[in-house]
Phi, psi and omega in degrees: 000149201240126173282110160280107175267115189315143180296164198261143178260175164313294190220101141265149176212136182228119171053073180247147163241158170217082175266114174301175189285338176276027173108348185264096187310072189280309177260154171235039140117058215242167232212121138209172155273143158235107201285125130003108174054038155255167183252132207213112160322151161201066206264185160142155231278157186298144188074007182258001148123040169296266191325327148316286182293359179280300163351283166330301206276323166255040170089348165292336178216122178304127161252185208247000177162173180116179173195113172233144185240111173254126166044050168098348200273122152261148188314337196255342136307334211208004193322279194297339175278348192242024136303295195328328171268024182225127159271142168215152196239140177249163165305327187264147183264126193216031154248208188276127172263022124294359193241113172335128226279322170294335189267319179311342194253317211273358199264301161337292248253328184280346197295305166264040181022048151307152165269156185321285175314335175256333185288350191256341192267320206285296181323314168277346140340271191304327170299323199272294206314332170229053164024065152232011177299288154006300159269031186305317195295348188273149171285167199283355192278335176242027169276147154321170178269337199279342170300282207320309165352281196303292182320318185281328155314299194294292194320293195323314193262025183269007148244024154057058188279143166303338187218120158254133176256123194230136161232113179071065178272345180274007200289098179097043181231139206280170212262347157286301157277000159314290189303007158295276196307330152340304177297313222262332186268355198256015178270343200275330187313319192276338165310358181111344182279153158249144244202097193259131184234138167246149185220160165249349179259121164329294180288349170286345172262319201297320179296313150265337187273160177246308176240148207232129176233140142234179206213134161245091196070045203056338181249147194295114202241001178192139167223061190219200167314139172297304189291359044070254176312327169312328167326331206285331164286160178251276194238156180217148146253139189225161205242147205212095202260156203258149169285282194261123166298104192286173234257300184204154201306143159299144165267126161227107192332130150096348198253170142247164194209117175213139186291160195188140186313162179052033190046058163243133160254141164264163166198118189269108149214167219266118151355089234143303187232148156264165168325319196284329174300320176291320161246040149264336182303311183290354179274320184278006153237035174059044188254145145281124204247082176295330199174146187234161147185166197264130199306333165231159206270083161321302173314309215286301193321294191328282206328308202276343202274284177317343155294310187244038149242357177030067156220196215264161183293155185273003218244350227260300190273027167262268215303358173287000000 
């Protein structure tokens, strides 16, 4: 008799729960996947248990039932092995900012028990690849904040873990090293990590993920393909403030477009095109882009329109 075995995923999580001690149900008992080398969304409005469930898979936050398994380790059986596979960049900047930006990576790098020589090989690796090797000697008290991103980023990946997990890795970081950082996660993506992002901006998962869960109240209310949910959208707008303010909105094929004061452009599109079709359009006429943001909150529209169709995820029998 011939057996079929489901392929082994990154992250399984089955029936996991999380109730505090004071009565508050952050998980109920929620269900996903994460496929070998996907890039994997995880969004949803603040208090709805992203950050719980990140908490949970490293190890950081006790869960209350459930089971989770990285790349087969299950945690509760297996705890250092199903570390070992995992970097994780938190939300919060946590590292010491007083301790020099090279020591912070090579003090990681003893953590997981490198040798002297490969923690001095992986560290100036990860340092050059996001551009701080320049500042190793400096303490961490004087990068910009879009550094300390990076630095948490480069630590998280100095022992080359199979699955990263990033929360909010962008938050308050101006839209040029955002967009870096972009490059950078989706070149280590195709190299094989696979890759989980919790975000509160939409287009920052439409722009890297291929697939996407949000979570409501502890519980998973859509799981599927990105483009799969996007559909669920029409027009979108997003407000675009400008380097140099131009005479008059640009044509840009496939967009509508319009100038609007103190050099701000709106640009309206369509389930058709992505961020990124927009910002090549705007690169190929030499326009400089400081900061976007969306004129109504794309998530929040998804979020309540799957609220209030309430049903099981579309995802659930694609992920059997």
């Amino acid at each position: 008799m011939v057996t079929i075995r489901r392929l082994m995923d990154a992250l399984s999580i089955r029936n996991l729960r999380k109730t505090y001690a004071n009565g508050n149900e952050a998980l109920k008992g929620i269900n996903f996947n994460v496929a070998v080398g996907d890039f994997y969304a995880l969004l949803g409005p603040n208090g709805a248990g992203k950050t719980t469930a990140i908490g949970i898979i490293s190890s950081l936050v006790n869960k209350t039932a459930g089971e989770v398994e990285v790349f087969g380790h299950n945690i509760d059986r297996e705890l250092e092995a199903a570390k070992q596979c995992i970097g994780l960049v938190p939300q919060e900047l946590n590292i010491n900012q007083w301790e020099k930006v090279g020591n912070i990576v090579l003090t990681q790098a003893g953590y997981y028990g490198l040798s002297g020589r490969l923690a001095q090989e992986r560290t100036e690796k990860y340092l050059r690849a996001l551009r701080l090797w320049d500042r190793r000697n400096d303490i961490a008290r004087s990068l910009s904040g879009g550094m300390k991103r990076r630095l948490m980023i480069a630590r998280a990946l100095v022992h080359e873990p199979r699955l990263l997990i990033l929360d909010e890795p962008t938050a308050g970081v101006d839209i040029e090293i955002r967009r870096s950082m972009w490059n950078y996660l989706r070149d280590i993506n195709a190299a094989g990590t696979t890759i989980i992002l919790t975000t509160h901006y939409l287009e920052e998962a439409e722009s890297l993920c291929r697939h996407v869960a949000i979570i409501d109240e502890g519980e998973i209310i859509e799981d599927a393909p990105m483009s799969r949910v996007l559909r669920k959208l029409q027009r979108e707008v997003f407000v675009l403030s400008l380097a140099d303010e131009p005479d008059r909105a640009p044509e840009l094929e496939g967009f509508r477009t319009e100038l609007v004061d103190s050099g701000e452009l709106e640009v309206e599109m369509g389930p058709a095109h992505t961020l990124n079709d927009l910002f090549q359009a705007l690169d190929a006429r030499g326009i400089e882009v400081v900061s976007l943001r969306n004129k109504a909150n794309r998530l929040e529209e998804l979020f309540m329109r799957l609220v209030e169709n309430k049903q099981p995820p579309t995802g659930e029998v694609e992920n059997a």
